[in-house]
N, C-alpha and C positions, 0 to 999 in steps of 0.2 A: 553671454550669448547675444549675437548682435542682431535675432528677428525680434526680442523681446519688447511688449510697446514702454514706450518712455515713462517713467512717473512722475508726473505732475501734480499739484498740491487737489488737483480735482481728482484725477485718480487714483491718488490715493484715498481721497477720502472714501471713494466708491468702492475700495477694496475694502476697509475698516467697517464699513456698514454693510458688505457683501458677508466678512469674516465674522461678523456679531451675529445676524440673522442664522448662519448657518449653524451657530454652535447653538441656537435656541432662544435668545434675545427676541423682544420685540422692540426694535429700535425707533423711537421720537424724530421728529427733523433736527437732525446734526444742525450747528451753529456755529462758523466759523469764532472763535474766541482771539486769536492769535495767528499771524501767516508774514512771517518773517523769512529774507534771503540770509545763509550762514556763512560768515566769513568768512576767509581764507585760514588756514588748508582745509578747512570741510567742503567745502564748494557744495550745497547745495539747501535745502529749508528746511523749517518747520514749521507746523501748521499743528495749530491746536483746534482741537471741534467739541465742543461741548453737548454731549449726547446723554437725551434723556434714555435710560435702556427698563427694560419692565421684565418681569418673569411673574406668571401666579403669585401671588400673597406680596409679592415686591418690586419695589422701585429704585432706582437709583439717579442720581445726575450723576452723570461721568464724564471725564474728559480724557477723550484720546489724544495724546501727545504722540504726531507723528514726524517723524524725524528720518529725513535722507542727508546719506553724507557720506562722505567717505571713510575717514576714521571710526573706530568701537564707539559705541554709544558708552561714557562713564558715569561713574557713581555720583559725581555733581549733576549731572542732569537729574537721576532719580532724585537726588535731595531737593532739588531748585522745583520737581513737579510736588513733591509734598509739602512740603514749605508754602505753595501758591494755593493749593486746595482750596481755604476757604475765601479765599479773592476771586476765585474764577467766577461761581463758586463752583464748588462738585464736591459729592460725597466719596468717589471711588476714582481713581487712576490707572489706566493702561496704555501704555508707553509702547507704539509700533516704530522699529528700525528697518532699514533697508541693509544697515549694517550690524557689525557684530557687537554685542554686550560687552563689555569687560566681567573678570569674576566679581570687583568692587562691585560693580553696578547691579548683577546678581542678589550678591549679597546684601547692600544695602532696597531692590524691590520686597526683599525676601523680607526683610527687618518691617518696612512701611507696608506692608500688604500692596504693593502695586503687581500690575502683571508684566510682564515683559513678553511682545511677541515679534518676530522677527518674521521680515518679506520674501520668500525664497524662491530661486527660482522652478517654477512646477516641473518642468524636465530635470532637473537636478533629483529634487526633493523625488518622486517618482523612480530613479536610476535606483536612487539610493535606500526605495523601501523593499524593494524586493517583489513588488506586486506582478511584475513581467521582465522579458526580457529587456535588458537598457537598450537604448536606441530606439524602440518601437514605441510611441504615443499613443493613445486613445483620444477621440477627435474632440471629448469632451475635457480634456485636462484643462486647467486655466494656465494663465502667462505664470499667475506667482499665489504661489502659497504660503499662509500661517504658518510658522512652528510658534508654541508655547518656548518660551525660556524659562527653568527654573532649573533647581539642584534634585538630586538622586537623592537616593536615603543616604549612600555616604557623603553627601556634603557637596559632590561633585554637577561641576553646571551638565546639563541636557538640554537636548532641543524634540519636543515633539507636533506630528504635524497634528494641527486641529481640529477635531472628527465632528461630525453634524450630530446635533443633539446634546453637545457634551459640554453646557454652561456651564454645567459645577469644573470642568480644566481650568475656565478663567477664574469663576466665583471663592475656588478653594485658594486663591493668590493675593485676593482680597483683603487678608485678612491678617492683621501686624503678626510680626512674629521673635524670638528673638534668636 
């Protein structure tokens, strides 16, 4: 959709701290860690932000690894963010794409407790929940919204979008698995 605004390594960051606040996070000053251009055929960054996040009784250092590009985000990226954890340093990993996961890359966030969430666009994501008629917007919809990535109970990848209040959808991704 070509009214949609550009994403820039600033606004994305502003999306990542808009999408943690809403699911219930109290978010620390972000810290750019990393902001690197991708090289050809991704054509485009990533940018790593090192975000203290808080809930009642807990803390975390996190780093949101965000990442635009064109190609599926794969399973060496998830390895290369767990792998770097204690260098960054961060205790928890959540990996935002503008593109698509691979099922590797699924499966291997799913193995390391990281979360995978994916950029989409709000008229899309909207058409596609059933909430109204498609074509007709609410003036308050944003440019782009969250989905969660993870797997069904059969094994199979999903995408859902990120409801307010609802820390435990990232918190339960957190957590290694095998």
């Amino acid at each position: 959709m070509s009214d949609l605004p550009a994403v820039t390594p600033d606004y994305f960051q502003i999306l990542v701290v808009r999408a943690l606040r809403k699911v219930g996070f109290a978010v620390g000053q972000p810290r750019v860690h990393r902001r690197s251009e991708l090289p050809e055929p991704e054509r485009g960054f990533v940018l790593e932000l090192q975000i203290p996040l808080r809930r009642p009784g807990s803390a975390w250092r996190a780093v949101a690894v965000c990442r635009h590009q064109c190609g599926s985000v794969g399973r060496d990226v998830v390895e290369s963010v767990r792998n770097r954890l204690p260098e960054i340093p961060a205790d928890v990993a959540i990996v935002f794409a503008t593109s698509d996961f691979t099922a590797d890359a699924v499966t291997a966030a799913h193995e390391a407790g990281i979360a995978l969430l994916r950029l989409v666009d709000g008229r899309s994501a909207f058409d596609m929940s059933g909430w109204s008629t498609p074509g007709h917007y609410p003036a308050w919809l944003p440019a782009y919204l969250p989905q969660l990535i993870d797997r069904d109970i059969a094994g199979l990848p999903r995408a859902q979008l990120l409801e307010a209040g609802r820390a435990d959808m990232i918190l339960d991704r957190l957590t290694p698995r095998e």
